[in-house]
C-alpha positions as CSV (number, residue, x, y, z in Angstrom):
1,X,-30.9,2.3,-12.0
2,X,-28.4,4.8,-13.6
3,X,-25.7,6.3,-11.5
4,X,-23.9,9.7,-12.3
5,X,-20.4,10.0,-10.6
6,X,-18.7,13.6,-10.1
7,X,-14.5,12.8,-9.1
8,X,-12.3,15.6,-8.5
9,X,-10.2,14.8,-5.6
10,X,-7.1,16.4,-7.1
11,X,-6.7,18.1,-10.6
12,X,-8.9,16.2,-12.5
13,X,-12.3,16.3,-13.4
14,X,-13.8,13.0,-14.3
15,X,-17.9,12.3,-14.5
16,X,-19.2,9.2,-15.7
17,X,-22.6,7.2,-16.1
18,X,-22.7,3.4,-15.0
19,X,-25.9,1.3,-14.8
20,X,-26.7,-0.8,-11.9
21,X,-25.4,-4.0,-13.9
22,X,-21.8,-2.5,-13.8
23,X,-22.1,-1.4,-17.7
24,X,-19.8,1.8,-18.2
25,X,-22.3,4.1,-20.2
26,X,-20.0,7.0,-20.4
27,X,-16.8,8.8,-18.7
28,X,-15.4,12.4,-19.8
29,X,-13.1,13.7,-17.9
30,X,-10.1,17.0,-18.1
31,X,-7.0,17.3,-16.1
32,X,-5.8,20.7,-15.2
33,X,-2.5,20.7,-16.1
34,X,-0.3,24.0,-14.9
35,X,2.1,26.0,-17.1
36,X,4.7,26.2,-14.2
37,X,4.7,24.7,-10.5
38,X,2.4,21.6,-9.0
39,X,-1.6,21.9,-8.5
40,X,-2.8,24.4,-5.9
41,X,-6.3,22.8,-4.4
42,X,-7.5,26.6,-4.5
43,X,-6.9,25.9,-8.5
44,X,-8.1,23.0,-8.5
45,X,-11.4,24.0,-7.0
46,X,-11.5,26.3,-9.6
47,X,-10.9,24.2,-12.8
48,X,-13.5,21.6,-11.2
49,X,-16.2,24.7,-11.4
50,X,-15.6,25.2,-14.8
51,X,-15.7,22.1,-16.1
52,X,-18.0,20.1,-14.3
53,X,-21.3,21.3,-16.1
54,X,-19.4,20.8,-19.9
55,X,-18.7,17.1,-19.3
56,X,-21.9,16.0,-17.6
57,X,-23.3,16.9,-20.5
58,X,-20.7,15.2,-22.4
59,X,-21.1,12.3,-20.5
60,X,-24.8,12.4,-21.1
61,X,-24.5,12.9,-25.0
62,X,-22.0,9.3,-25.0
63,X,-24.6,7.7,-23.3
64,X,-27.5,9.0,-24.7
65,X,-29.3,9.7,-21.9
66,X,-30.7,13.0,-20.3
67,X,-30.5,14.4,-17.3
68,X,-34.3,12.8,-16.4
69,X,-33.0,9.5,-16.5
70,X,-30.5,9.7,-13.7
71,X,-31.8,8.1,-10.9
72,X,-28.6,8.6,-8.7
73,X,-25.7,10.8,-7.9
74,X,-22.3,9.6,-6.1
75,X,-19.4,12.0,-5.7
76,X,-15.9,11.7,-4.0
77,X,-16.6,12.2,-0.7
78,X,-12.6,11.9,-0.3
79,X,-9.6,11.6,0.7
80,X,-8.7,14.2,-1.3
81,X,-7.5,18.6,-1.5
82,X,-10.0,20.5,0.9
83,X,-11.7,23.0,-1.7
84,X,-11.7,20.9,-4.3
85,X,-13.9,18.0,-2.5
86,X,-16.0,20.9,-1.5
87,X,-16.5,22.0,-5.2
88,X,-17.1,18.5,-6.5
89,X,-19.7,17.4,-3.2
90,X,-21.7,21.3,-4.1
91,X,-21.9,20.6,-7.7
92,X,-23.4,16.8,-6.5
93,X,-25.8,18.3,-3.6
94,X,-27.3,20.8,-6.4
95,X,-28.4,17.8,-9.3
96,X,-29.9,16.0,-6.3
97,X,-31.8,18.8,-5.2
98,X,-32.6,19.9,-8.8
99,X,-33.7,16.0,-10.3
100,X,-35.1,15.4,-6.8
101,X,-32.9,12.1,-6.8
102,X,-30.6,10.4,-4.0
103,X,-26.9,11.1,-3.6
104,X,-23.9,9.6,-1.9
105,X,-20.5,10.4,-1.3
106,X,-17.9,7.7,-1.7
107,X,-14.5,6.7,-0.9
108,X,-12.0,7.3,-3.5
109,X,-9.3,4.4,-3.1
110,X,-12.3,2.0,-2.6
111,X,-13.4,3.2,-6.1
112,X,-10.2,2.8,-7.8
113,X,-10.5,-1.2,-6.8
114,X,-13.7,-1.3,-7.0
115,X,-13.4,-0.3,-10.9
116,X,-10.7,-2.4,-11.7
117,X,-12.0,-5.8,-10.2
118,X,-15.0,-4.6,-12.0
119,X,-13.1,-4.3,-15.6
120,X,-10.8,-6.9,-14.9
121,X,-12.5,-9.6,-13.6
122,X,-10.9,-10.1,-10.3
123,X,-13.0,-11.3,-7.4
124,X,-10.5,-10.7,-4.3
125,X,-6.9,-9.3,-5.0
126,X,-4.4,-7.5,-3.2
127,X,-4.0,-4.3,-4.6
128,X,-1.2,-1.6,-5.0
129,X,-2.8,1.5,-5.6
130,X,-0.2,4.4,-6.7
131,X,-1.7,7.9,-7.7
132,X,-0.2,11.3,-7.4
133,X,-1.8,11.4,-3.8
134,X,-1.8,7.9,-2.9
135,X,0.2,4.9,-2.1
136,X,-1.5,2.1,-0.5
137,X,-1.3,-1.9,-0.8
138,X,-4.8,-2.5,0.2
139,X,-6.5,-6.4,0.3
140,X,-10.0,-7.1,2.0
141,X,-10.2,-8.5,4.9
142,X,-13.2,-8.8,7.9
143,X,-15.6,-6.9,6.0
144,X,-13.5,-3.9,5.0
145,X,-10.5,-3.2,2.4
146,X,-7.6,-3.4,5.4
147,X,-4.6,-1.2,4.4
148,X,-1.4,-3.4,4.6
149,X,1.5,-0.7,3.9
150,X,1.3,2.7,2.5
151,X,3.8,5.8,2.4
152,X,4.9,6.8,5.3
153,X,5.4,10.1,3.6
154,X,4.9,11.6,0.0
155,X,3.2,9.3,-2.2
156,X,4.8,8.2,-5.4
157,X,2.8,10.6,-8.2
158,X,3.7,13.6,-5.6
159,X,7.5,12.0,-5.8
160,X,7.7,12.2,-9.3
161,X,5.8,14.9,-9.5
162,X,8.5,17.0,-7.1
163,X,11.5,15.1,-8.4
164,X,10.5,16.4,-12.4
165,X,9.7,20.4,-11.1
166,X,13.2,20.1,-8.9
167,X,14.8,19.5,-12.0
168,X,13.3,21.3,-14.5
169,X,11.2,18.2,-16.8
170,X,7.6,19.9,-15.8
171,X,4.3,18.6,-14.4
172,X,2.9,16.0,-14.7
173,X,6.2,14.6,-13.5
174,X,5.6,10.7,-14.2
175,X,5.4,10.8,-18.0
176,X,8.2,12.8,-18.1
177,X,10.4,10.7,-15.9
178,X,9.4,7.6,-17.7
179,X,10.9,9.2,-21.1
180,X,13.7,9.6,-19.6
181,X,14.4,6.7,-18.2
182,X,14.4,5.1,-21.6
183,X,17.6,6.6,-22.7
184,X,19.6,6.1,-19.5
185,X,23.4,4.5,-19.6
186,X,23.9,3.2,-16.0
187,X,22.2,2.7,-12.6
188,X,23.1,5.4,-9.7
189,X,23.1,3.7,-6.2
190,X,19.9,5.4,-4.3
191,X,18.2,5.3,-0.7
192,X,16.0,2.1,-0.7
193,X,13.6,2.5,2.2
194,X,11.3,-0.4,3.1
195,X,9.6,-0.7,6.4
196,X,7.5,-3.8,6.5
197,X,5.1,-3.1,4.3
198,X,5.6,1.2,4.8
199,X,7.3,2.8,2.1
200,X,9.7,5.8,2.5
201,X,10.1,7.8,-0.8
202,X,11.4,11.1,0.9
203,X,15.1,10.2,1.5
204,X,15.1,8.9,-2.1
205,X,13.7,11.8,-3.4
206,X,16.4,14.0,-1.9
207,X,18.8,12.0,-3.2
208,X,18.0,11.8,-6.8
209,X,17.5,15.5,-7.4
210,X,20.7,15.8,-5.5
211,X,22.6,13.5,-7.8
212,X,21.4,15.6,-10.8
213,X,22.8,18.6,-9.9
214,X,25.7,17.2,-8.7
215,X,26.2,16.4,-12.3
216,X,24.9,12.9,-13.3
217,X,22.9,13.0,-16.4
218,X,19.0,13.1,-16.4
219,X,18.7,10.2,-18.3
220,X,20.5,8.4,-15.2
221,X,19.0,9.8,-12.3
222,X,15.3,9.2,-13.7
223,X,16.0,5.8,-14.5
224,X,17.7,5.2,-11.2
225,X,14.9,6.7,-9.4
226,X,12.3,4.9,-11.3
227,X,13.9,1.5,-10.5
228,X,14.6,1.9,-7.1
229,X,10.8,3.3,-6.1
230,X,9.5,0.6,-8.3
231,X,11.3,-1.9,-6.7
232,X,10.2,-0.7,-3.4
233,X,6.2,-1.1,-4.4
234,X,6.3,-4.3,-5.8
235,X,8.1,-5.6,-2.8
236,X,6.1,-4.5,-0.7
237,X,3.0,-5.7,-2.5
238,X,5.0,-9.5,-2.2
239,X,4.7,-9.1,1.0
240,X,1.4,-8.3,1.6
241,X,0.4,-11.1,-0.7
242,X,2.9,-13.4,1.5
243,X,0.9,-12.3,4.9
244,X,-2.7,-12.1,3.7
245,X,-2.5,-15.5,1.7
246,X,-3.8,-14.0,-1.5
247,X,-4.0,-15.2,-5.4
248,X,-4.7,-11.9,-7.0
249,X,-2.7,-8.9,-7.8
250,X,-4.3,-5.8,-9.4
251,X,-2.5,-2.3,-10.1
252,X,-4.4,0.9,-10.6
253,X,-3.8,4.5,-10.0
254,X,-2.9,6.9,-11.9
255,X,0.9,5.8,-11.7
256,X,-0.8,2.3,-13.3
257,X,0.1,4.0,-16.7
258,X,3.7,3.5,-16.2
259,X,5.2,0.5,-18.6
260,X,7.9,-0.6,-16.3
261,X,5.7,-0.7,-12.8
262,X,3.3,-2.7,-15.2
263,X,6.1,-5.2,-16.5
264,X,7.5,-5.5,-12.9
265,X,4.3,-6.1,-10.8
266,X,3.5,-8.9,-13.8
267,X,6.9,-10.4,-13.4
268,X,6.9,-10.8,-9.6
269,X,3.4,-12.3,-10.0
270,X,4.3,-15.0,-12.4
271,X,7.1,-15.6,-9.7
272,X,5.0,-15.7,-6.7
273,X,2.2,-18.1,-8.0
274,X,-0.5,-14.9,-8.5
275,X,-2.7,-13.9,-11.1
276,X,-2.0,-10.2,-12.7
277,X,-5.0,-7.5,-13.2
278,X,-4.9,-4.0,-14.5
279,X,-7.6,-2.0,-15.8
280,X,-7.5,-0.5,-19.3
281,X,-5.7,2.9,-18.2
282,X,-8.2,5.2,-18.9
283,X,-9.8,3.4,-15.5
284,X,-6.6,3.9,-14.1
285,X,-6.4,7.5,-13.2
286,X,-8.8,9.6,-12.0
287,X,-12.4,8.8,-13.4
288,X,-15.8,9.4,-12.9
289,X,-17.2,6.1,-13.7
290,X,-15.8,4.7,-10.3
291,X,-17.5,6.9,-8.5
292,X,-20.8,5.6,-10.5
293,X,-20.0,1.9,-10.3
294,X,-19.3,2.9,-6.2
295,X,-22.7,4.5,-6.3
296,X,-24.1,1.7,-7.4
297,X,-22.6,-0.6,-5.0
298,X,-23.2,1.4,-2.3
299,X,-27.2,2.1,-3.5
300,X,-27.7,-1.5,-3.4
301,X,-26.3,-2.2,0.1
302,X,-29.0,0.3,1.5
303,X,-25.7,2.6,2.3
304,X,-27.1,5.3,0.7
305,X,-28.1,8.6,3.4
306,X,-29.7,12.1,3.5
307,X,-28.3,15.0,1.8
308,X,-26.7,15.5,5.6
309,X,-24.6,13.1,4.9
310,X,-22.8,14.2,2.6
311,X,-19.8,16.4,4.1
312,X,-16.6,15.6,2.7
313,X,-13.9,14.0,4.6
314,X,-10.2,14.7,3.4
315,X,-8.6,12.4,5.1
316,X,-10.8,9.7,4.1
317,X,-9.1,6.3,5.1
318,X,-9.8,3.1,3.1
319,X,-10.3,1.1,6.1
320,X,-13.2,3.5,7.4
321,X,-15.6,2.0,5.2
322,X,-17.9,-0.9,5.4
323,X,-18.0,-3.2,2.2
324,X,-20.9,-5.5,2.5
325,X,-21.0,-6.2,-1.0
326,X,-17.3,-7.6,-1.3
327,X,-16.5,-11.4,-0.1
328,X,-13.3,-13.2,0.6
329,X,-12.9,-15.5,-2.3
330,X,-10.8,-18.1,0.1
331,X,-8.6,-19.3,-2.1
332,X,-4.9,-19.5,-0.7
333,X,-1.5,-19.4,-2.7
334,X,-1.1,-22.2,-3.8
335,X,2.9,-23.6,-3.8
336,X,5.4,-26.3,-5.1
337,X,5.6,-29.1,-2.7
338,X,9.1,-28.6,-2.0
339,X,8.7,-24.5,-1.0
340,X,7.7,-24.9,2.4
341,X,7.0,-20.8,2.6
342,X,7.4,-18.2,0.1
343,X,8.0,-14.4,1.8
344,X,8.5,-11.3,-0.6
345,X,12.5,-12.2,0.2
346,X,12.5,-15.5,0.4
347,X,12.0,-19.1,-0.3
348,X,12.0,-21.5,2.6
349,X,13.0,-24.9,2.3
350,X,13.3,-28.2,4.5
351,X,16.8,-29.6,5.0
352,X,19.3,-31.5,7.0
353,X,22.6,-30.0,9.0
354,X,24.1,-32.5,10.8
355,X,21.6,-35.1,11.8
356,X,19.5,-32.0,12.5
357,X,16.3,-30.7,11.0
358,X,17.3,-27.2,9.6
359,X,14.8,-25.0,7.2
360,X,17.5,-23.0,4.6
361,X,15.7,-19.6,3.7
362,X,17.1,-18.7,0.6
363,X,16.9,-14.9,-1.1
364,X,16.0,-15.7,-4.5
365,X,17.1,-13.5,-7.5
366,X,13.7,-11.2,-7.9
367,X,13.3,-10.7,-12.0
368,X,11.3,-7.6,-11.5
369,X,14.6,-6.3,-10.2
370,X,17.3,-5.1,-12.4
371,X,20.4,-6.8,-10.9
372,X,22.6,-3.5,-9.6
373,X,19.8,-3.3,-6.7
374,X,19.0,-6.9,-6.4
375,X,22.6,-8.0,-5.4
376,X,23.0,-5.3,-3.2
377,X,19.5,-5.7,-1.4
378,X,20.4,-9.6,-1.1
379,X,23.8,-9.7,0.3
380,X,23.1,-6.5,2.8
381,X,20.2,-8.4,4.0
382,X,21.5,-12.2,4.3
383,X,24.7,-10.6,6.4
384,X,22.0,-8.4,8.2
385,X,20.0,-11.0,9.0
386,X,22.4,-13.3,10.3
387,X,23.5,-10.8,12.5
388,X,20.7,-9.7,14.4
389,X,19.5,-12.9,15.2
390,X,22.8,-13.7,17.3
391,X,22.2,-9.9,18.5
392,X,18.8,-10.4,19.3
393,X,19.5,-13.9,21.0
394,X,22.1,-11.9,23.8
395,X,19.4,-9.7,24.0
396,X,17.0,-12.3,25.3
397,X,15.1,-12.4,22.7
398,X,14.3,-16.4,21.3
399,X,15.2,-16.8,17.8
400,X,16.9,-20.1,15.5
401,X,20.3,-21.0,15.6
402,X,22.1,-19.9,12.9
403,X,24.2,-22.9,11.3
404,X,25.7,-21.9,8.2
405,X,25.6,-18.4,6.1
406,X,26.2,-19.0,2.3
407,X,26.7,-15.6,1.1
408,X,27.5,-16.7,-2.6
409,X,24.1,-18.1,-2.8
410,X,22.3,-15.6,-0.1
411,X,21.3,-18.7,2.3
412,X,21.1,-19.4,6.0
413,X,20.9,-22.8,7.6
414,X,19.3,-22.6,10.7
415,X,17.4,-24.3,13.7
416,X,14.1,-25.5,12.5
417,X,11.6,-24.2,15.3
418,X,8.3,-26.6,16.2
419,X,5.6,-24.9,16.9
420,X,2.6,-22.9,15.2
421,X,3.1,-19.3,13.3
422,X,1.2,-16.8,15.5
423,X,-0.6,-16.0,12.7
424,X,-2.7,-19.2,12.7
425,X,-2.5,-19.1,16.4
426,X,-4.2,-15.7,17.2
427,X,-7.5,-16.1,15.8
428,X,-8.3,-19.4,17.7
429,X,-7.0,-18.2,21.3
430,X,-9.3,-17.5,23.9
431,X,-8.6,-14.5,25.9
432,X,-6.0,-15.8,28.3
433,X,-3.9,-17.1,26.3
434,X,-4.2,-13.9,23.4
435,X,-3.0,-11.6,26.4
436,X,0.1,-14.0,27.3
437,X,0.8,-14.3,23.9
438,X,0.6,-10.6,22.9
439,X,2.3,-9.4,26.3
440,X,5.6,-11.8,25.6
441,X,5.6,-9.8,22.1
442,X,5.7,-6.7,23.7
443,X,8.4,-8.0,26.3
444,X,10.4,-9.1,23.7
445,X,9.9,-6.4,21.2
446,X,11.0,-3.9,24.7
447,X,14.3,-6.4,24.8
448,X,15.2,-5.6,20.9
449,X,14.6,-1.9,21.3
450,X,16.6,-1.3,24.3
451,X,19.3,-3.1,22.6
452,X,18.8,-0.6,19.5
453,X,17.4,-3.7,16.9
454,X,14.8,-3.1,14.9
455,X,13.2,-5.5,13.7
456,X,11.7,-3.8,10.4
457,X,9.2,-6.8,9.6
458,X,7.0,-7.7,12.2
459,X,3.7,-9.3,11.3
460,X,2.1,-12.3,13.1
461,X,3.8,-14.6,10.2
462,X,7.2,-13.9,11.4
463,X,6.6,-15.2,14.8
464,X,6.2,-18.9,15.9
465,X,4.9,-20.0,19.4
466,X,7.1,-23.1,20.3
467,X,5.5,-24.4,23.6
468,X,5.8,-21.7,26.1
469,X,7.4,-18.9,23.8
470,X,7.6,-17.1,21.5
471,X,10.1,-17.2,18.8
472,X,11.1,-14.0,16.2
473,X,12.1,-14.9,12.6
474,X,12.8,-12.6,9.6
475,X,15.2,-10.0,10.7
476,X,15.8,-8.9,6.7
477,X,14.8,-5.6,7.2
478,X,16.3,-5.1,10.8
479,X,18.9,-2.4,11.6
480,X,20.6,-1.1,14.2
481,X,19.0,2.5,15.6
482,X,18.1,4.2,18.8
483,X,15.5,6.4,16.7
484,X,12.3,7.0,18.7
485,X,11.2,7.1,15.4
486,X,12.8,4.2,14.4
487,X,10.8,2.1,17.1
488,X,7.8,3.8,16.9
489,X,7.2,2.4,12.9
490,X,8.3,-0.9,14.0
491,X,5.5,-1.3,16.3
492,X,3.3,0.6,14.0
493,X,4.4,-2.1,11.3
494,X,3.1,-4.8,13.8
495,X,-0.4,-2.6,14.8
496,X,-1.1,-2.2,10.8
497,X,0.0,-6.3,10.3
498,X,-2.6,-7.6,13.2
499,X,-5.4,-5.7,12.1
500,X,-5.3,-6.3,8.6
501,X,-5.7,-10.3,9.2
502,X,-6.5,-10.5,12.9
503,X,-9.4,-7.3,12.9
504,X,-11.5,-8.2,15.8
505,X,-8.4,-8.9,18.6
506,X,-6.1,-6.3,17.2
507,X,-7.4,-3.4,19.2
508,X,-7.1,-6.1,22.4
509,X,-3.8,-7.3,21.4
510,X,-2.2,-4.3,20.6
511,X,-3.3,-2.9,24.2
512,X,-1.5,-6.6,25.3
513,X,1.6,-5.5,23.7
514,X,2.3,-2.4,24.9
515,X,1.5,-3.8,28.1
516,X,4.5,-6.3,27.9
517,X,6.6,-3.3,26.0
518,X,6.3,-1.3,29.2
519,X,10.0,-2.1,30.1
520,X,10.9,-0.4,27.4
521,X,13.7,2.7,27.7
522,X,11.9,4.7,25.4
523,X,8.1,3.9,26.3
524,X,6.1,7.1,26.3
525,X,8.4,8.9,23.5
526,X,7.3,5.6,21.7
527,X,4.1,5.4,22.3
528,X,3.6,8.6,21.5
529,X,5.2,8.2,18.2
530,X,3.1,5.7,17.1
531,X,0.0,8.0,17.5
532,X,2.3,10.7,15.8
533,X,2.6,8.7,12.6
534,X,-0.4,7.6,12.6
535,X,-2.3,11.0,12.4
536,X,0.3,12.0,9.9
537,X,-2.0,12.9,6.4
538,X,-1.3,10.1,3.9
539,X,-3.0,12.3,1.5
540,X,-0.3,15.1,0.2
541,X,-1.0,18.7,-2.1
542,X,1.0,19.0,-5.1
543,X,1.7,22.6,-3.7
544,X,3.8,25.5,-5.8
């Protein structure tokens, strides 16, 4: 069986040939790359027409094959600019018709993994997939790829990509920025927005083309800017490791090509027990021979349809697909015996306080960060975090004692809770007790928001059940806001946790929690909200 793949999502054109054993037979591809301005997806459209025909015939020459071999073509069904998914899925539809062979239109992002565990060797990672379009830590889970955090806004190519137009460097920005960087002097302090495991690159994005022409060299600003976002995604992509209990990491994307992302997602591995993928970077970017290896996959799960079935679907999530042909490896991080949990902020060890049982959670120096941001992240969130639980505890809400605050080392001694983690508690509940459960986290979550906390991490590993109640842990990433906004990620940060690892109750115990969260001041705006952000597109034009 040999698959053709057509990409062209954004501004490049990739086709490539794979065979139904995963060998890559051929890719060709050609970016369009503008003289002035970002991509226009009525440009794109129109570079994909022009260029598709010359390089499946390029592709077919590397392989040596002709166009009678083919017995498939996939194409990028999406997510991905409007005319130019329509260009791409046309050019598709007329080789089917014309070699009177099936075709099927695949996801993107699941491509991107797919090619890399295919070329790397990885069986089940957790991935942080960064493209001009996309941001998205992705890990299987309950027979899909579940998405564990992504942008809440632009992703980090299109970040770049604006920052290097604002200030004159060109397109593509990421290159450019990365040249930069090289030759910088000093770090310049910018917004560092983590929600969870959301990112927030717009606030940071604002501030660095803001600090360049209020003077502070180029050189500076990129390097700041680079660090700080950087930062950001491999923290979050500790996390999600942390909460879905995985061994693998594997980068891809077109940002994938950056050195320093490389070096820093590799460092934090090493540190957090993990094995490190990457594809060879011409399988990072854009690429027709995902969309062939997808083809495959796809062709020999019998998801293959009618022409009919082929509209494109922009806003094509990477949790709306089925992936039958992908299995959890089942293999869980394994630890030193004297960690007794290891968070993307934190190391938690057993200890004594005065005849009691305490656990000391300790904010480790992270190596992948360069030490201007990791002091500051490390103090602001030890003080933080002692804080709000005391806060949270007049509030009503259960959470440990706190005995002793080290801020020289970044530690807190506190009460050591008995009980289970939710996490392991959920999936073995029957119904009665998932609804009490869920209902006293939506209580409680109500208490926190109508005393203005946030709580800014909430997943089912950051609460315990200790008898009757439940206790909330982890307030690192807590502030203090009244934000409808504000409240409406943080439960949206909870949603996205329960249904990566806990799939078939997290529609039930969602409804459970905003049963309990009822009390809440803010409860329709909220609610609302949540839906709001939800439907925003993840997918974002490089527009003029």
């Amino acid at each position: 069986m040999i698959c053709i793949g057509i990409e062209g999502t954004a501004e490049k054109t990739g086709v490539g040939i794979v065979d139904s054993e995963g060998n890559i037979l051929a890719s060709a591809g050609k970016p369009l790359i503008p003289e002035k301005g970002g991509i226009h997806p009525r440009e794109a459209a129109e570079h994909h027409a022009a260029t598709i025909v010359p390089l499946i015939n390029d592709s077919l020459n590397q392989s040596g094959l002709s166009l009678d071999d083919l017995d498939l073509v996939a194409f990028s069904r999406g997510p991905g600019l409007g005319p130019a998914l329509r260009t791409v899925a046309t050019a598709a539809r007329s080789l089917s018709l014309m070699l009177k062979i099936p075709i099927v239109g695949v996801n993107h992002c699941i491509g991107h993994v797919e090619i890399g565990k295919l070329t790397t060797g990885a069986v089940d990672p957790v991935t942080l997939y960064v493209s001009g379009g996309n941001t998205q830590i992705i890990a299987y889970e309950y027979g899909r790829y579940r998405v564990f955090g992504e942008t809440l806004d632009v992703a980090m190519g299109n970040c770049l990509d604006q920052f290097s137009r604002s200030v004159g460097l060109g397109h593509p920005g990421g290159p450019k920025v990365e040249k930069m960087a090289k030759n910088y002097s000093k770090y310049i302090e910018l917004p560092y927005t983590v929600k969870g495991m959301d990112l927030s690159f717009s606030g940071l994005l604002t501030a660095a083309i803001r600090k360049y022409e209020s003077g502070e060299s180029i050189e500076d600003v990129c390097y700041s800017l680079q660090e700080t976002a950087f930062s950001m995604l491999v923290e979050v992509t500790e996390r999600a490791i942390a909460h879905a209990n995985k061994r693998e990491v594997m980068l891809c994307g077109g940002v994938a090509a950056n050195s320093r992302l490389r070096e820093m997602l590799a460092t934090m591995s090493e540190e957090h027990y993990c094995e490190f993928y990457m594809p060879p970077v011409k399988y990072c970017g854009d690429n027709g021979a995902m969309i062939a290896w997808m083809g495959q996959l796809m062709h020999k799960n019998g998801l293959v349809k009618d022409i009919k079935d082929t509209g494109v679907i922009q806003k094509y999530r990477t949790d709306q697909v089925d992936v039958p042909w992908m299995k959890s490896a089942g293999k869980s991080l394994k630890l030193p015996k004297n960690i007794l949990e290891k968070g993307a902020e934190a190391n938690i060890y057993p200890g004594q306080w005065l005849d009691n049982d305490v656990i000391i959670k300790n904010r480790v120096s992270k190596s992948y960060r360069i030490p201007e941001i990791d002091l500051r992240l490390r103090k602001k969130r030890t003080k933080q975090e002692a804080k709000l639980l005391g806060e949270s505890k007049r509030c009503g809400v259960k959470t440990p004692l706190v005995f002793d605050i080290d801020k020289k080392n970044f530690s807190i001694v506190m009460e050591k809770i008995d009980g289970q983690v939710v996490k392991e508690v959920l999936d073995h509940s029957d119904s009665s007790t998932l609804e009490k459960i869920c209902v006293e986290i939506g209580e409680n979550l109500a208490n926190l928001h109508n005393c203005g906390i946030i709580h800014g991490d909430l997943t089912s590993s950051n609460l315990i059940l200790s008898g009757e109640s439940v206790y909330f842990l982890d307030f690192g990433l807590g502030t203090i806001s009244d934000l409808v906004e504000d409240k409406g990620v943080d439960l949206l940060v909870f949603k996205k946790a329960i249904s990566g690892v806990h799939n078939d109750i997290s529609d039930e115990c969602m409804r459970y929690i905003l049963k309990g969260y009822e009390n809440a001041q803010d409860y329709n705006a909220v609610t609302k909200k949540i839906t709001e952000i939800e439907n925003r597109g993840r997918y974002t034009a490089n527009y003029e």
